[in-house]
PDB file with one MODEL, atoms N, CA, C and O in Angstrom:
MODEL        1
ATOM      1  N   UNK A   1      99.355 164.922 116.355  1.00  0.00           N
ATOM      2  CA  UNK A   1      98.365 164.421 117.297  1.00  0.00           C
ATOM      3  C   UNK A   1      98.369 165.286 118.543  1.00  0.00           C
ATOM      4  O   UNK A   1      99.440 165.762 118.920  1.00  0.00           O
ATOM      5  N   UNK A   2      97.139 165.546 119.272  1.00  0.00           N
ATOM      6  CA  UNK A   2      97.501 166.145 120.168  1.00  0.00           C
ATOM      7  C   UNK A   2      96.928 165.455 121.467  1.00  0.00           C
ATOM      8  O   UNK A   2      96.012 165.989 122.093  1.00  0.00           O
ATOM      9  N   UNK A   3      97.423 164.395 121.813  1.00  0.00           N
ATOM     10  CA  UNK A   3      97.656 163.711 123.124  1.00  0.00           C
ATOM     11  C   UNK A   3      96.636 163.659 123.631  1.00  0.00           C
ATOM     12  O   UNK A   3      96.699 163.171 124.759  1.00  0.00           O
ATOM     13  N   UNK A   4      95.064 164.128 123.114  1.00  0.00           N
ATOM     14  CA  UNK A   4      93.798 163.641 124.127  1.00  0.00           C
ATOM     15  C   UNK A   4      93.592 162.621 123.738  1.00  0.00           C
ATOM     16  O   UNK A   4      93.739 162.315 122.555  1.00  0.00           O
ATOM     17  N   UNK A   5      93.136 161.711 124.790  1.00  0.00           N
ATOM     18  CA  UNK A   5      92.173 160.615 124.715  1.00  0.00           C
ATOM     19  C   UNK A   5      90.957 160.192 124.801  1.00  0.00           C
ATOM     20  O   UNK A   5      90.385 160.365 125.877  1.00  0.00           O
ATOM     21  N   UNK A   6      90.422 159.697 123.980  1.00  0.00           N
ATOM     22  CA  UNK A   6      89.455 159.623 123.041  1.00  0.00           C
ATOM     23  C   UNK A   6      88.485 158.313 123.999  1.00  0.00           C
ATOM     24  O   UNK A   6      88.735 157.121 123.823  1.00  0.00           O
ATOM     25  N   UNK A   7      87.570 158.710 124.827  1.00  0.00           N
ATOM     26  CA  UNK A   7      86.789 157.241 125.770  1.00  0.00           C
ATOM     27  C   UNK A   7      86.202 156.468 124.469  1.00  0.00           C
ATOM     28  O   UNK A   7      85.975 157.015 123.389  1.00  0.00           O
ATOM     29  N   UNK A   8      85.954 154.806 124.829  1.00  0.00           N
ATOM     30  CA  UNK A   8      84.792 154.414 124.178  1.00  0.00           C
ATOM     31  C   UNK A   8      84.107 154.555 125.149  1.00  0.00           C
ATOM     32  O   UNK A   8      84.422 154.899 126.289  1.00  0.00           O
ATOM     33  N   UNK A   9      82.758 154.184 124.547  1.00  0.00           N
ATOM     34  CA  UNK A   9      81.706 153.953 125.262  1.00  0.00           C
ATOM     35  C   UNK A   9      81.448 153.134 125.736  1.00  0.00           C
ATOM     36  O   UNK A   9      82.117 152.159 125.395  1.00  0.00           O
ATOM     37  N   UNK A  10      80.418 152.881 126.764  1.00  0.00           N
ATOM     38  CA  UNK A  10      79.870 151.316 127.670  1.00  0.00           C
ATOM     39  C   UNK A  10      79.656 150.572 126.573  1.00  0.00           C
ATOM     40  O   UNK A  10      79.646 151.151 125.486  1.00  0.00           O
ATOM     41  N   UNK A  11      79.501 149.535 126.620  1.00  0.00           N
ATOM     42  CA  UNK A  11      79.148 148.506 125.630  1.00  0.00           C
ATOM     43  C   UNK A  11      77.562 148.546 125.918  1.00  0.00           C
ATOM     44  O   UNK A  11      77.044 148.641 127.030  1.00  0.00           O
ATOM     45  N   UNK A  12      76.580 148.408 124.066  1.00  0.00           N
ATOM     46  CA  UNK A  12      75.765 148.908 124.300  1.00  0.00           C
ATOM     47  C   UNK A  12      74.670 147.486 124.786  1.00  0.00           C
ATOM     48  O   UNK A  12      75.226 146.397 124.928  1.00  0.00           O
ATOM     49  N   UNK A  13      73.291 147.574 124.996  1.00  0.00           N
ATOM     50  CA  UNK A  13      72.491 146.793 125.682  1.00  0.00           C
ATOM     51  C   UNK A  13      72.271 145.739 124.602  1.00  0.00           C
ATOM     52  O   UNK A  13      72.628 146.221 123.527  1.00  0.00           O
ATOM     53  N   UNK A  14      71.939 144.807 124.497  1.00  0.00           N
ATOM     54  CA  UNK A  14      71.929 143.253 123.992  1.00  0.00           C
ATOM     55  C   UNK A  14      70.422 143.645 123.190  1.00  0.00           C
ATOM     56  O   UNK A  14      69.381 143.970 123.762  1.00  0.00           O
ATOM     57  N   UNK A  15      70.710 143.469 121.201  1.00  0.00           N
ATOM     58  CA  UNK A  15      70.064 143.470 120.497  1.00  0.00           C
ATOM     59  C   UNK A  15      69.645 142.721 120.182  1.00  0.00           C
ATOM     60  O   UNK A  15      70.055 142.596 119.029  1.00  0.00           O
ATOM     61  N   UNK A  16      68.682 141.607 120.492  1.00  0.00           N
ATOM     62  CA  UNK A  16      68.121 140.567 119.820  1.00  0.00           C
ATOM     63  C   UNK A  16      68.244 140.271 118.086  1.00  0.00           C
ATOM     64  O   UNK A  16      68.622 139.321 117.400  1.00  0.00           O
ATOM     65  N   UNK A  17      67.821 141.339 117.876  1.00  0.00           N
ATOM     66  CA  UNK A  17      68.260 140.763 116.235  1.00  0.00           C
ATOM     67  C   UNK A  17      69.506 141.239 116.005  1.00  0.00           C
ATOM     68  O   UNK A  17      70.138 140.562 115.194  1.00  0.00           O
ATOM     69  N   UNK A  18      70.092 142.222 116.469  1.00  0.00           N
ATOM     70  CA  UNK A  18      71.557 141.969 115.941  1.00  0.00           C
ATOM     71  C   UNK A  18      72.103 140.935 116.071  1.00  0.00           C
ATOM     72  O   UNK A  18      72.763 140.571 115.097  1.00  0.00           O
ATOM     73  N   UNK A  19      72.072 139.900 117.462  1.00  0.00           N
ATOM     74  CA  UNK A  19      72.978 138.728 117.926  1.00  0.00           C
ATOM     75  C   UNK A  19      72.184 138.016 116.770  1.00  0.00           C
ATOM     76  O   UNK A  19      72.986 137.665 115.905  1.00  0.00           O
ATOM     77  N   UNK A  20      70.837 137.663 116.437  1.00  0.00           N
ATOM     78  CA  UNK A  20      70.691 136.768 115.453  1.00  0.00           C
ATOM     79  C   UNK A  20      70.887 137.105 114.327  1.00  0.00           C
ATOM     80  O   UNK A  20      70.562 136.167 113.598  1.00  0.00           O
ATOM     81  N   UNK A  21      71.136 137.686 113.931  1.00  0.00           N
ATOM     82  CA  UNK A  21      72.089 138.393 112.701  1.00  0.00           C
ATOM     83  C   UNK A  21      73.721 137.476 112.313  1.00  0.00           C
ATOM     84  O   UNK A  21      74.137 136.768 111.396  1.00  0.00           O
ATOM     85  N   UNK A  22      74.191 137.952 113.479  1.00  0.00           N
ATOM     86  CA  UNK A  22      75.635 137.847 113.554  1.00  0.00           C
ATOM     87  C   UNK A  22      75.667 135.885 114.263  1.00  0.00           C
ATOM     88  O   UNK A  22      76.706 135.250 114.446  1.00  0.00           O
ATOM     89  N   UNK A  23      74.826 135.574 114.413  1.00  0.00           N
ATOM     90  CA  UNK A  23      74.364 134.237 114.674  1.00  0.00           C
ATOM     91  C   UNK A  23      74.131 133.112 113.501  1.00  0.00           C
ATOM     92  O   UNK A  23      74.522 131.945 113.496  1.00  0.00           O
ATOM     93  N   UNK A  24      73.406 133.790 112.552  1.00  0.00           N
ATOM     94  CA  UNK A  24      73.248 133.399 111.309  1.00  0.00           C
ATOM     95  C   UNK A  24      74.452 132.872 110.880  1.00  0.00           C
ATOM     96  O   UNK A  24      74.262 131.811 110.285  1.00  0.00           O
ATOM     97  N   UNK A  25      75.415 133.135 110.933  1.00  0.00           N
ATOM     98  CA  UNK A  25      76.147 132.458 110.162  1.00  0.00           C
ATOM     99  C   UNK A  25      77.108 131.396 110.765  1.00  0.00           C
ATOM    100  O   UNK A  25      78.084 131.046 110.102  1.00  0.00           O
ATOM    101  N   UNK A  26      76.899 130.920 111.871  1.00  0.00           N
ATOM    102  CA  UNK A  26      76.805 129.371 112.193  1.00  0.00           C
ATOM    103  C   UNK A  26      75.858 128.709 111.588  1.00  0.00           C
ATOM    104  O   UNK A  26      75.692 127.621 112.138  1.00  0.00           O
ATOM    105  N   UNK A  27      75.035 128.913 110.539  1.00  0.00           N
ATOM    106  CA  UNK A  27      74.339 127.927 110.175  1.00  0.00           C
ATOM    107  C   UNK A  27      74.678 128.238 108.938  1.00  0.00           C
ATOM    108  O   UNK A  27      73.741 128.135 108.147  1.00  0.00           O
ATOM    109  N   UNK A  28      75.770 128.611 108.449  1.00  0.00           N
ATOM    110  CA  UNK A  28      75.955 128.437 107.046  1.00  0.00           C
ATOM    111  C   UNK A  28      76.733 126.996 106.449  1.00  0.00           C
ATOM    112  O   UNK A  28      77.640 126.499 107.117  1.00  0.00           O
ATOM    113  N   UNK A  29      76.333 126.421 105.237  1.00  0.00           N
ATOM    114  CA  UNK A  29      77.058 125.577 105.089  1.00  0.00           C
ATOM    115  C   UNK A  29      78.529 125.437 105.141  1.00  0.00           C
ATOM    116  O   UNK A  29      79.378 126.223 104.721  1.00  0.00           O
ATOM    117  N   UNK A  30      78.697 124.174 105.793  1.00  0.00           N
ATOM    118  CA  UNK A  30      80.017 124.221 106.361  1.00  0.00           C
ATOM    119  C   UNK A  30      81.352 123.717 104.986  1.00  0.00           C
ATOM    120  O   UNK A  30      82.576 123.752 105.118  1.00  0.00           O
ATOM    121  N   UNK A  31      80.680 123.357 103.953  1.00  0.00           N
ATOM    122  CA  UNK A  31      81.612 123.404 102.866  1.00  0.00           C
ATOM    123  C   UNK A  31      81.724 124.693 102.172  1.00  0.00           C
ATOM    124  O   UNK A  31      82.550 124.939 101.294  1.00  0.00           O
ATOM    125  N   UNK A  32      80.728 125.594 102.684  1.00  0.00           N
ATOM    126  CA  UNK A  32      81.382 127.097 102.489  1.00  0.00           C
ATOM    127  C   UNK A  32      82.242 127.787 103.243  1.00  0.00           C
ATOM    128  O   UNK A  32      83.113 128.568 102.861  1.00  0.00           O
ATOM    129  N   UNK A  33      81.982 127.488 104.254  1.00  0.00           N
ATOM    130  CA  UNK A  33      82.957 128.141 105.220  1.00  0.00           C
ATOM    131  C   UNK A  33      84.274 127.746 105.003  1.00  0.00           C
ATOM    132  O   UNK A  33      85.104 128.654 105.041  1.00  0.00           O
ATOM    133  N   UNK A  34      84.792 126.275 104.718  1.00  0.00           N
ATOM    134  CA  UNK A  34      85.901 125.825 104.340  1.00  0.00           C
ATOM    135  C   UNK A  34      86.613 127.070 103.167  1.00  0.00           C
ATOM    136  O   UNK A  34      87.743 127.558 103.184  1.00  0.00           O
ATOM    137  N   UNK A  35      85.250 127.372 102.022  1.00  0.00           N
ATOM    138  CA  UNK A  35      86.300 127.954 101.094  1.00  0.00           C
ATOM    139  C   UNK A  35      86.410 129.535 101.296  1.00  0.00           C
ATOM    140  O   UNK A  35      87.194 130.195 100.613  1.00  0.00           O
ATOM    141  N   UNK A  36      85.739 130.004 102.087  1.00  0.00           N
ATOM    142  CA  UNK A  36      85.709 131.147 102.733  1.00  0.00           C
ATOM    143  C   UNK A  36      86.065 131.513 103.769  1.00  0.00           C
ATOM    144  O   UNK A  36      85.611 130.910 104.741  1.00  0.00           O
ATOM    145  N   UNK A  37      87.130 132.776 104.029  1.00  0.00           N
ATOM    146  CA  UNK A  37      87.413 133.224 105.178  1.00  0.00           C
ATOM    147  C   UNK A  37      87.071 134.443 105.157  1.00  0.00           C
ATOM    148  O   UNK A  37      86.581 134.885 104.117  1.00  0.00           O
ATOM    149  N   UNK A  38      87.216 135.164 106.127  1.00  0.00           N
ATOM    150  CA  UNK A  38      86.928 136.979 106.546  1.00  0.00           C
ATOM    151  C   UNK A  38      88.328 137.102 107.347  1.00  0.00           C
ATOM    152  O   UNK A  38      88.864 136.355 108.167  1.00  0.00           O
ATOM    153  N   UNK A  39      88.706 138.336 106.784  1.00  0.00           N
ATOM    154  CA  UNK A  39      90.204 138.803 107.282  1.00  0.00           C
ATOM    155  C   UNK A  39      89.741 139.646 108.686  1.00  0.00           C
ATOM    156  O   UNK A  39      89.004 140.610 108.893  1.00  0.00           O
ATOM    157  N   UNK A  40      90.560 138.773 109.520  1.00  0.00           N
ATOM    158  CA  UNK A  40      90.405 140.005 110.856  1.00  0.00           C
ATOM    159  C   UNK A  40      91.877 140.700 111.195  1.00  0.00           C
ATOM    160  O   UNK A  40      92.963 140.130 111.301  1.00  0.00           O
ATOM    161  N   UNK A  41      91.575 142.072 111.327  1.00  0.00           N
ATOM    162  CA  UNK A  41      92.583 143.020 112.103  1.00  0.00           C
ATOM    163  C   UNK A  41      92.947 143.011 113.088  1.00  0.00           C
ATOM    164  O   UNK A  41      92.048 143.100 113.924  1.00  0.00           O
ATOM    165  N   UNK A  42      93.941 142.940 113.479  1.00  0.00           N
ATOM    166  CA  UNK A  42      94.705 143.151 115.077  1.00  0.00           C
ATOM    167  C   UNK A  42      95.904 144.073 114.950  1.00  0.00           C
ATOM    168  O   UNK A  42      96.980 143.809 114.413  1.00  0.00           O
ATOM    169  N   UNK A  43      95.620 144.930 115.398  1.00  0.00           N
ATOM    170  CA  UNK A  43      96.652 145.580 115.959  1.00  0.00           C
ATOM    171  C   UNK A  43      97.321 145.564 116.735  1.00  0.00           C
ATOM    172  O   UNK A  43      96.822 146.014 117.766  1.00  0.00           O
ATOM    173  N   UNK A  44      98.992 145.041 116.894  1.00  0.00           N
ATOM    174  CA  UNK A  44      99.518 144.613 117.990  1.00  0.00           C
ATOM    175  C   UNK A  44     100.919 145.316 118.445  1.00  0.00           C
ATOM    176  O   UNK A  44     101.503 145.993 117.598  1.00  0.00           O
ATOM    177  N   UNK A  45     101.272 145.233 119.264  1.00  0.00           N
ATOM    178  CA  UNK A  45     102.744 145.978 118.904  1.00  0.00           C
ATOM    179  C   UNK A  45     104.122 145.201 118.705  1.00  0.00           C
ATOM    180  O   UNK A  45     104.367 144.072 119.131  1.00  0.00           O
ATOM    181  N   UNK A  46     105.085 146.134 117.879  1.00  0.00           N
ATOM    182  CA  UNK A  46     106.092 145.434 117.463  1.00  0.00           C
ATOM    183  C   UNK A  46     107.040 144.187 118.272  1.00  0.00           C
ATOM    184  O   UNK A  46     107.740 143.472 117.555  1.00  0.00           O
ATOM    185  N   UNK A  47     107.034 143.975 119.674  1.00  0.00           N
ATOM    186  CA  UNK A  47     107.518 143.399 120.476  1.00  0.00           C
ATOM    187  C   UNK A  47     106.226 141.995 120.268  1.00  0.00           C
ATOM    188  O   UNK A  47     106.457 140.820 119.985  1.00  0.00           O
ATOM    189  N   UNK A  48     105.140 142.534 120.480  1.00  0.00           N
ATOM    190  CA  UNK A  48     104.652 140.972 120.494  1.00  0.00           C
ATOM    191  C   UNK A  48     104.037 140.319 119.129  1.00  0.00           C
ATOM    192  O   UNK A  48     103.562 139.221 118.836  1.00  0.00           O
ATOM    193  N   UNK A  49     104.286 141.546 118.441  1.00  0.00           N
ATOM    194  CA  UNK A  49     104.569 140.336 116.982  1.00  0.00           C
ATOM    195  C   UNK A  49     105.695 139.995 116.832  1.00  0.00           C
ATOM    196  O   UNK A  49     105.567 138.915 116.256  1.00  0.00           O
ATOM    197  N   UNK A  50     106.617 140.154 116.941  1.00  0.00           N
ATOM    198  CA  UNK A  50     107.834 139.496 117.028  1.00  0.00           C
ATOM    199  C   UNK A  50     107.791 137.910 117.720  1.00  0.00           C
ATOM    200  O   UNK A  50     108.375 136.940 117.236  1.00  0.00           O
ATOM    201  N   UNK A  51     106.833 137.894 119.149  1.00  0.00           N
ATOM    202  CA  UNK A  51     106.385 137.367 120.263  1.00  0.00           C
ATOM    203  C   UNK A  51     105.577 135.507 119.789  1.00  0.00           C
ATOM    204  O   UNK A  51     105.834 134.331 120.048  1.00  0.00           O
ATOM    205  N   UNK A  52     104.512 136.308 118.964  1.00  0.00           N
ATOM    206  CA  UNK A  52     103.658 135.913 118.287  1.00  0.00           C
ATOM    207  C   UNK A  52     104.744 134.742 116.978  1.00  0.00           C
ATOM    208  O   UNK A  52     105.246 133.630 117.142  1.00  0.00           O
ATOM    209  N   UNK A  53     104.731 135.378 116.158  1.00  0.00           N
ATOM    210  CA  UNK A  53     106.066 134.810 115.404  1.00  0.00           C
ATOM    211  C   UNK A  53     106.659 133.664 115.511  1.00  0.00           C
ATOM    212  O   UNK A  53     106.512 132.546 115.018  1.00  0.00           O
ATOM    213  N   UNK A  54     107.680 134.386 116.594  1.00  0.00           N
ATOM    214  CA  UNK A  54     108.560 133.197 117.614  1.00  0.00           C
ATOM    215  C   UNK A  54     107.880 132.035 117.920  1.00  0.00           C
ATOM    216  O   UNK A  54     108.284 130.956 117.487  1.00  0.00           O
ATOM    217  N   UNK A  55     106.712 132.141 118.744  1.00  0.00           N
ATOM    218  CA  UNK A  55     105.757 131.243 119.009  1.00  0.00           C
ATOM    219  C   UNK A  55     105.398 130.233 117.892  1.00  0.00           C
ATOM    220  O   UNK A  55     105.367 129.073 118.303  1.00  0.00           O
ATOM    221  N   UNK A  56     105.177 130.362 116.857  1.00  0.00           N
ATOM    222  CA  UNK A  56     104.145 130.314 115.271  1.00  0.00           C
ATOM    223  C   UNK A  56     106.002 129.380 115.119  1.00  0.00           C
ATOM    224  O   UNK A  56     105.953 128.160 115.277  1.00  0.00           O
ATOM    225  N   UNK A  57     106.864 129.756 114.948  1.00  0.00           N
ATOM    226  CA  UNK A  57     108.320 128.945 114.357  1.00  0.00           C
ATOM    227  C   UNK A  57     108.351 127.641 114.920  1.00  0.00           C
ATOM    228  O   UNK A  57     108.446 126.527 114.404  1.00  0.00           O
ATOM    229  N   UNK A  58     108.224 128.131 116.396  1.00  0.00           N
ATOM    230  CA  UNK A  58     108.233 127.185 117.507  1.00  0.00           C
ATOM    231  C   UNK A  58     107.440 125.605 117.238  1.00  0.00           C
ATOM    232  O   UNK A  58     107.776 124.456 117.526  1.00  0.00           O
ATOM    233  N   UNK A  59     106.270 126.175 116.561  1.00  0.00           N
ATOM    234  CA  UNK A  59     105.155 125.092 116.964  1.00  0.00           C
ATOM    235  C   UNK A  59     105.214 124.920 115.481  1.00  0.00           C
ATOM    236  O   UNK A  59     104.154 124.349 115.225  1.00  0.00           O
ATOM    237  N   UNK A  60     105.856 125.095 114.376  1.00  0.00           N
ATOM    238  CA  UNK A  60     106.154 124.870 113.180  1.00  0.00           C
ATOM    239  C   UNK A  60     104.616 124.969 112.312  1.00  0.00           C
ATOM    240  O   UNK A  60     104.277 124.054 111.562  1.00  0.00           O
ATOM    241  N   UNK A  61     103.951 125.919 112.477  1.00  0.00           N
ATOM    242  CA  UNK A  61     103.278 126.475 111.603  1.00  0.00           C
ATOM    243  C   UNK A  61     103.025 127.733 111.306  1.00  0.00           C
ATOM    244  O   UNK A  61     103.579 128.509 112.086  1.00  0.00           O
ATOM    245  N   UNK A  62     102.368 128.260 110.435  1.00  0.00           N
ATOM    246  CA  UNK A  62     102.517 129.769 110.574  1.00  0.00           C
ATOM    247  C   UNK A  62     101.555 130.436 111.481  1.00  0.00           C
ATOM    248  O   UNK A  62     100.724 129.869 112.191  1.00  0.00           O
ATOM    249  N   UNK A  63     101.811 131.968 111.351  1.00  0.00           N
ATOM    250  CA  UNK A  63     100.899 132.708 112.399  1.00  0.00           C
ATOM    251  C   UNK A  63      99.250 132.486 112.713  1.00  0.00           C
ATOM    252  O   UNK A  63      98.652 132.161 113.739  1.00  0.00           O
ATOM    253  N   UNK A  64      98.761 132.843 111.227  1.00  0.00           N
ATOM    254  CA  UNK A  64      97.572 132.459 110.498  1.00  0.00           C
ATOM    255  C   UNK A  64      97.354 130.944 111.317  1.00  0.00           C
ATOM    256  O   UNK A  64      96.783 130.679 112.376  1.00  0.00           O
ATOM    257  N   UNK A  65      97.607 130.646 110.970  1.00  0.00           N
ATOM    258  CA  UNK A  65      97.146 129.097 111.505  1.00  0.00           C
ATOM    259  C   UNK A  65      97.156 128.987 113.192  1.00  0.00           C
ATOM    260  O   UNK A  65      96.143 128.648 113.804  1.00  0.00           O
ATOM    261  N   UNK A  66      98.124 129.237 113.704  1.00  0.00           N
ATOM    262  CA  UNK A  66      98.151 129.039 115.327  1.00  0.00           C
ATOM    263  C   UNK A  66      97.562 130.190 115.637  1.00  0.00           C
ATOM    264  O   UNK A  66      97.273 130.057 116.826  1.00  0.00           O
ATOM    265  N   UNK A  67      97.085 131.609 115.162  1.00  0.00           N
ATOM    266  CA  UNK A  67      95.901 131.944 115.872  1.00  0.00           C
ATOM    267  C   UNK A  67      94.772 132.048 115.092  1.00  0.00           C
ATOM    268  O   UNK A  67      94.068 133.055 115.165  1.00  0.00           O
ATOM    269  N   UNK A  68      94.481 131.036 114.276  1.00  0.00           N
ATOM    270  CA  UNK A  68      92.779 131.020 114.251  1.00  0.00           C
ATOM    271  C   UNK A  68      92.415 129.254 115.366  1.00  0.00           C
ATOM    272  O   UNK A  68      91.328 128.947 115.856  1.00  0.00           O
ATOM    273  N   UNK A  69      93.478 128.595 115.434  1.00  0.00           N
ATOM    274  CA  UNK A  69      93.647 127.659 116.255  1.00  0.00           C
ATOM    275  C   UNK A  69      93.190 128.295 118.082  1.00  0.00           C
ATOM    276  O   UNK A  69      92.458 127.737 118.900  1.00  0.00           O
ATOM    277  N   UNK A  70      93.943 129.598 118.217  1.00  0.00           N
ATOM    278  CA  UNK A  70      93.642 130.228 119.406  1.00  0.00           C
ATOM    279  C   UNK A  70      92.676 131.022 119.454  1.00  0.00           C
ATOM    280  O   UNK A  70      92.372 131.531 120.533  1.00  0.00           O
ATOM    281  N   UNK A  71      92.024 131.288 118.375  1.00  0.00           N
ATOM    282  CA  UNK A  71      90.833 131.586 117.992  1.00  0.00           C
ATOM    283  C   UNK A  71      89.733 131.000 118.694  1.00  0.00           C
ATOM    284  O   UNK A  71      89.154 131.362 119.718  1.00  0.00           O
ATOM    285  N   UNK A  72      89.501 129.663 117.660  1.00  0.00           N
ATOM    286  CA  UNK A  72      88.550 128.919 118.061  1.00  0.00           C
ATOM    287  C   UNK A  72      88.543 128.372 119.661  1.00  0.00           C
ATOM    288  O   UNK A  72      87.602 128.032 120.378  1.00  0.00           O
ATOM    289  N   UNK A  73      89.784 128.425 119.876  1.00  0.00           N
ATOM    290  CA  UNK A  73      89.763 127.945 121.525  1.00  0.00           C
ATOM    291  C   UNK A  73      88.889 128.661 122.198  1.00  0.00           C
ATOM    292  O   UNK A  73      88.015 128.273 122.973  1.00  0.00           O
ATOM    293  N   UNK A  74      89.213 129.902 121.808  1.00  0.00           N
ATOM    294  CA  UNK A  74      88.689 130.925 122.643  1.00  0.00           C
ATOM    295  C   UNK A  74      87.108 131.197 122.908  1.00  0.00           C
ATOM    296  O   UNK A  74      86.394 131.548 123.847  1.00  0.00           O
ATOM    297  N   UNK A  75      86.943 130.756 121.253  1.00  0.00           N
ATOM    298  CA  UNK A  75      85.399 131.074 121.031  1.00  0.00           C
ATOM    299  C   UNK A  75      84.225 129.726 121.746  1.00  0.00           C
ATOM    300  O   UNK A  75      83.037 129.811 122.056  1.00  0.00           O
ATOM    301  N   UNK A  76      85.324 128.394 121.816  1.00  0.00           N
ATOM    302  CA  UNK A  76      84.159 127.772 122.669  1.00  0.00           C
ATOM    303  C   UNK A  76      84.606 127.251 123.898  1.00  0.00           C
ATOM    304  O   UNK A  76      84.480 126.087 124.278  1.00  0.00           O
ATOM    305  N   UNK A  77      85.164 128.237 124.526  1.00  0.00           N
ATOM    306  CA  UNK A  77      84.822 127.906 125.819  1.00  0.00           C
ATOM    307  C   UNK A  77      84.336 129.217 126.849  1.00  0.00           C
ATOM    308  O   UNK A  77      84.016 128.998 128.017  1.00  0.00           O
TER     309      UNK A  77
ENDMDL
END
């Protein structure tokens, strides 16, 4: 690797049909959604998955579960 860093860009201007796109699927049936998930990526580092973890033992469920729990928090408010 050679140590440059790489900018993103501004975040781009608000697509009407993209957001209703990606909107659409709050209106999918909700006994599908039950049997369906979509895997999301995070990349985190080794200290706070460890972090993460700990946390997840703590509250006696697994990771998966206490953050799609912090998930959804997140997403409605």
């Amino acid at each position: 690797m050679s140590g440059k860093r790489i900018g993103i860009g501004a975040r781009p201007s608000a697509d009407p049909q993209a957001e209703a796109w990606i909107r659409q699927g709050a209106a999918v049936d909700s006994g599908k959604v039950e049997r369906y998930s979509a895997r999301l990526k995070l990349d985190v580092t080794p200290a706070l998955r460890t972090r993460i973890k700990l946390a997840a033992f703590d509250r006696g469920v697994t990771t998966a579960e206490m953050q799609r729990e912090e998930l959804k928090q997140q997403a409605t408010s």
